[in-house]
N, C-alpha and C positions, 0 to 999 in steps of 0.2 A: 504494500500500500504506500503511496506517494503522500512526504511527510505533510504536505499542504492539507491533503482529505483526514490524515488519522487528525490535525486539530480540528479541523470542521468535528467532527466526529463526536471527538473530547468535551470542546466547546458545549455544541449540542447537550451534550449529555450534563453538563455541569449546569446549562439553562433549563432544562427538564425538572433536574435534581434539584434545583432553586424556588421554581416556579410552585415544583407539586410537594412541598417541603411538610404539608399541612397535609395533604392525601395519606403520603406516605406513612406518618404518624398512625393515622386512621386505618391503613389496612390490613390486611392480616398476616403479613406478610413483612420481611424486614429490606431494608435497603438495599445489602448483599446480594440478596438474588436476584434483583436490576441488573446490578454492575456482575452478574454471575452472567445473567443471561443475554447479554451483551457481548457481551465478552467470547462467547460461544458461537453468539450469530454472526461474529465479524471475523470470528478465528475459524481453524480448521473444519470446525465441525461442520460448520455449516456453508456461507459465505467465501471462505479462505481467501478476505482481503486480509487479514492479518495473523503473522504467526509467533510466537513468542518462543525459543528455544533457551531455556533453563540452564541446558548442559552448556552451551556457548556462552549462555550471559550468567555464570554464575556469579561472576566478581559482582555486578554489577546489580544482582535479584540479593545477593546477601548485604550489603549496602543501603539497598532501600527499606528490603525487610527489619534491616539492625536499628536502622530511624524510624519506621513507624510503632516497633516495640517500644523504644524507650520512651516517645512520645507519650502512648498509651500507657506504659507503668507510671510514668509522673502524672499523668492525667488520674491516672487508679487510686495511685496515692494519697493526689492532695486529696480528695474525697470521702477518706477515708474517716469514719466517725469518733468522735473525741471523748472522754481520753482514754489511752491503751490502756488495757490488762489483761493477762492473762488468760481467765475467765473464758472471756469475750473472741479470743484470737485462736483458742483451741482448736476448734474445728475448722480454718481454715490453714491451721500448722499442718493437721491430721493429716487434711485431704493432701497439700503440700510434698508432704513427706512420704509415709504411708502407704497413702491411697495411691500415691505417684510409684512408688517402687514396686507394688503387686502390679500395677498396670505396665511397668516396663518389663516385668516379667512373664505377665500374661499372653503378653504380642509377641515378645523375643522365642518361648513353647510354640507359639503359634506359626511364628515363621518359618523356626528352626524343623519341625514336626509336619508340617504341612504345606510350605511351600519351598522348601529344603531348599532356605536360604544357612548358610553359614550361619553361628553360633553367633558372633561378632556384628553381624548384620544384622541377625532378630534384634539382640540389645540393642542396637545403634536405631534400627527403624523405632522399637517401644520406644526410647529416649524423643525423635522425633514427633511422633505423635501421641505421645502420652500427655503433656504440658497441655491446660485447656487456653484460650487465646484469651491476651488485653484488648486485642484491637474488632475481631470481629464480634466480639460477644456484648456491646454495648448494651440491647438491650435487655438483656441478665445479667447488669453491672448498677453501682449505685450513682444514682442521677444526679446529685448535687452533694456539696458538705454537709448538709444537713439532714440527708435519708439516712434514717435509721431502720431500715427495713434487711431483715436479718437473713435473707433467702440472697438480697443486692449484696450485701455487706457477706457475706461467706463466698459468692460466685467471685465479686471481684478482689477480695482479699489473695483468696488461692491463685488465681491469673495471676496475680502482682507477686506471688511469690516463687510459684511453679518453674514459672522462664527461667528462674537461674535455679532450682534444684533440679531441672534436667539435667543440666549441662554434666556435672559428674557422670551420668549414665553416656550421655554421650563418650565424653573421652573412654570410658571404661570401652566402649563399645568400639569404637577407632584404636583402644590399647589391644582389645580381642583379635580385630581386624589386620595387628603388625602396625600402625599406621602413628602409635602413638607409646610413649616408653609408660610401663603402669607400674615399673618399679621392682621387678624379680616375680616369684610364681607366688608371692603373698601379697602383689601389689601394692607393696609400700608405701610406694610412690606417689600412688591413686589416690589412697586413703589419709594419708597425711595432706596431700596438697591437693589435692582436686575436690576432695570430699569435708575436709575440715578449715583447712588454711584460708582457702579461696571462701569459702562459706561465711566463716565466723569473720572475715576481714572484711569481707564486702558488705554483711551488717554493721560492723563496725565504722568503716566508711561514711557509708550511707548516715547512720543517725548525725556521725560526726560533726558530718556538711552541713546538713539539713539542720540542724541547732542554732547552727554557727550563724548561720543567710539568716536565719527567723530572727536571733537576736540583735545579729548587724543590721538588718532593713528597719527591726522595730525601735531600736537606737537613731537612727537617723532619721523617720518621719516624726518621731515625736519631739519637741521641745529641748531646747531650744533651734537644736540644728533644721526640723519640719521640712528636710528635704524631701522632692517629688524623688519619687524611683520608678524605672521602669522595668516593672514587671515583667513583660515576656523574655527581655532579654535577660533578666535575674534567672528566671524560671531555665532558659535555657543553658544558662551561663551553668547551672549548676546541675544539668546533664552534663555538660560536655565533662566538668573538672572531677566528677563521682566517677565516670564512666572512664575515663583517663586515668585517671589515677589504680583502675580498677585493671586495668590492662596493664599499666607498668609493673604492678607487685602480683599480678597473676589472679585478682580474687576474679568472683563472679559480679560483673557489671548489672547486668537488669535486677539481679539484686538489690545491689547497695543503688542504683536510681528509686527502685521503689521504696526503698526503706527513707531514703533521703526524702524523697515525697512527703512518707506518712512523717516524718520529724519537723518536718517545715511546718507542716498541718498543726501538728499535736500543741510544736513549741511557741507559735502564733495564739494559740487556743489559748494557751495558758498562763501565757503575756498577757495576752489579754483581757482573761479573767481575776487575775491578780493585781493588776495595775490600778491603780487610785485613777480614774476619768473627772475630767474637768465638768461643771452643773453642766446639763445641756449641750453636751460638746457630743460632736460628730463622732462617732466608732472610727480609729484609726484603719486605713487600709491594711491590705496583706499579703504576701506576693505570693500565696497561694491560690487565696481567689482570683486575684490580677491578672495571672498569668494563666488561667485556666481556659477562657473563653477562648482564647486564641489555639492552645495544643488542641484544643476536642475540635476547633477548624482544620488543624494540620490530619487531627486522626480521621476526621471523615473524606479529607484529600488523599491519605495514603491509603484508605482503605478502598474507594474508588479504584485508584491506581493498580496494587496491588490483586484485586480482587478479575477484573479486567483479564491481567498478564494468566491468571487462573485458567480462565475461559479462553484464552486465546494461545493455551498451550496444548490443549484437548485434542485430539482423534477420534471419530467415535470407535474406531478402535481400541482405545486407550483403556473402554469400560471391559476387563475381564475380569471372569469369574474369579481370579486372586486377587484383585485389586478391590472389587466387591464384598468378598470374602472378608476380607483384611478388614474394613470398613463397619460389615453388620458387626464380627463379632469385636471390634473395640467397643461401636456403641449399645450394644445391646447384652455383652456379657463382661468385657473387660473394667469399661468405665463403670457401671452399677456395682459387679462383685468388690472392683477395691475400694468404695466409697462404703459400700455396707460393712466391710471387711475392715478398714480403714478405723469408720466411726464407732465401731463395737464400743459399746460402754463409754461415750464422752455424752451422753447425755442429749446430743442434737435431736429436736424435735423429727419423728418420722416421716413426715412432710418434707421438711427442706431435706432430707436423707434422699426421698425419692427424687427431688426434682433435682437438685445436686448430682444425681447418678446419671440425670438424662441430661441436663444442661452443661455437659462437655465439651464447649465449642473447639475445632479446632481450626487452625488459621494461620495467621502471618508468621506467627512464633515456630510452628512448624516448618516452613519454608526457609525461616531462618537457621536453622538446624542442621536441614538437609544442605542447603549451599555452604553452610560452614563446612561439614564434610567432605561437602565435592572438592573445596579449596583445599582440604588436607592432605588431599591425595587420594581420595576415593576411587578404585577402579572404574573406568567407565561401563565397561559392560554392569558391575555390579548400582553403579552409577544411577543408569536410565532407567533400570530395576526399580530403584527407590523413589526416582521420582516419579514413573508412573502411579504407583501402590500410592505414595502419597498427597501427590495432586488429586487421585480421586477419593482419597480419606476427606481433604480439606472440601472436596467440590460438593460430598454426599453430608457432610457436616454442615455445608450451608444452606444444602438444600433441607434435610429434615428438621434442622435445627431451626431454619429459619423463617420453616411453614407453623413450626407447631409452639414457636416460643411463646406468642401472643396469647393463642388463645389458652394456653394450659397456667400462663401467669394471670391471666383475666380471672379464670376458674381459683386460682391459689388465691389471690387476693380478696374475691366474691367471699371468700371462706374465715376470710379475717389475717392479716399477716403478722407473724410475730415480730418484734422488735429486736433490736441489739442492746 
């Protein structure tokens, strides 16, 4: 396609998405499958004005994917409801943890056993799509700072957390693969630094930051100094120095962004609530809220984007019965078993157990995963493998996820919602 018509194209599609912004809201159906089903009529499958090849553009599909992640974890973040404890955070540690590592082992049996992929490659696919998404799962996410609605606050807690305790199973799984050192036949290596080092440093990080910004912005608007700030670029400023910093000593980065998030959130909260206010005087700003309006525009741009290159990488060929396969049983046996499995005894209301089990979105954060691998030196043959299996994980994840999220949260809510 001649780059002049793919912006006509784009264009289009962004005045559509503008104009029926209030439709959309209203129907039963989520965003995604627009830019799903676009994506498809313009790509291979259908049209073949445009085609998107993965394996060629991987530099460039894991790039895009690494920034609309991070976008979406800070976006996750600041949202998050105030203030922390324990208690409250349980069950999306659970699912996080847990619930993540029987599902990476569910897919890894499943690959290994029945589509007799290598042992390295099941883990490494579970690791891929076991993490549920920040970016496409918005609306099973919590909507403002001040939803306290306890089904939003568990779905996007775990997003915001997942993205970085994959990442261990990934390397384990590229260690399995030859492709990565995991430290002798006790992997050492793995466990000390992939699994612990990188984990607890990239929390550490994250709150770090996130204190630091809350009480340098809150020091400077207030008196006497009452400097203006500008928020988005704070809000940005403080992805790039988490997520940098997170790379130089090895931790995991969407980590320590989302944690840095929820600390900005938390630490604003309680400046706030602490602080002596002047009679009648305005509520000081906070470069959480600030900068928010703007990333959830960049999130609905990358998601467009992103979602798109989806559908315009498709064959109908592409749907085989292992890729299918792969697909029902994550959502129908893998993701339910380790959430029930997971939640054993934490107390989580049965309700959010259920819809928790089925609201697994998967999405960008998988894509990102996979192109991190291909960059590592993933075999090609073994390569195109993966991405077929898991472009139509991500394609069959929009599609049911994204028929059935409204009206099963309309019924959940009808019923009364619990709080956090």
């Amino acid at each position: 396609m001649a780059s002049q018509h793919w912006f006509v194209l784009i264009g289009a599609l962004l005045l559509v998405r503008g104009l029926t912004a209030t439709l959309l809201q209203r129907s039963p159906v989520t965003s995604s499958i627009l830019y799903l089903v676009f994506g498809l009529l313009v790509g291979p499958s259908a049209l073949h004005l445009f085609h998107f090849n993965p394996l060629q553009e991987s530099a460039l599909l894991e790039t895009l994917t690494e920034v609309a992640v991070l976008i979406s974890l800070f976006s996750a973040g600041v949202k998050m409801p105030v203030p922390f404890n324990l208690p409250r955070w349980r069950t999306p540690i659970l699912l996080a943890t847990v619930s993540m590592g029987i599902t990476v082992g569910l897919v890894a049996a499943f690959c290994y056993y029945l589509l007799d992929l290598p042992l390295g490659a099941g883990v490494l696919l579970g690791a891929i799509v076991a993490p549920t998404d920040p970016v496409l799962a918005t609306d099973v996410q919590v909507r403002h700072p001040g939803d306290r609605d306890l089904l939003r606050f568990t779905l996007t807690s775990e997003a915001g957390m997942n993205d970085g305790s994959a990442f261990p199973f990934v390397m384990l799984g590229l260690g399995l693969l030859g492709l990565h050192d995991l430290g002798g036949d006790y992997g050492t290596r793995w466990w000390l630094v992939e699994v612990l080092w990188a984990t607890l440093s990239a929390v550490a990080i994250g709150v770090a930051a996130g204190v630091a910004l809350a009480r340098l912005g809150w020091k400077l608007r207030r008196a006497p100094h009452q400097h203006q700030l500008m928020d988005d670029f704070l809000g940005l400023g403080l992805i790039g120095v988490v997520y940098g910093l997170c790379v130089m000593v090895d931790a995991w980065g969407f980590l320590a962004v989302f944690f840095a998030a929820v600390a900005l959130r938390q630490t604003e909260q309680k400046l706030a609530n602490t602080t002596p206010a002047a009679h009648n005087a305005e509520p000081l700003p906070t470069v959480s809220e600030g900068s928010l309006v703007f990333k959830e525009h960049l999130e609905r741009l990358s998601e467009m984007l992103l979602v798109i290159l989806v559908g315009g990488t498709l064959y109908l060929n592409s749907w085989t019965w292992a890729a299918v396969g792969l697909s029902l049983f994550l959502f129908l046996v893998a993701r339910p078993l380790s959430v029930f499995v997971g939640l054993a005894g934490s107390g989580t209301p049965w309700r959010i157990q259920g819809l928790a089990a089925w609201f697994g979105v998967r999405g960008v954060g998988s894509l990102y995963y996979l192109m991190y691998a291909i960059q590592h030196g993933l075999p090609e043959e073994l390569a195109l493998q993966m991405i077929q299996l898991t472009l139509i994980v991500v394609t069959m994840s929009i599609l049911v996820h994204g028929i059935s999220v409204k009206p099963l949260l309309g019924l959940f809510w009808r019923r009364g919602k619990p709080e956090s």
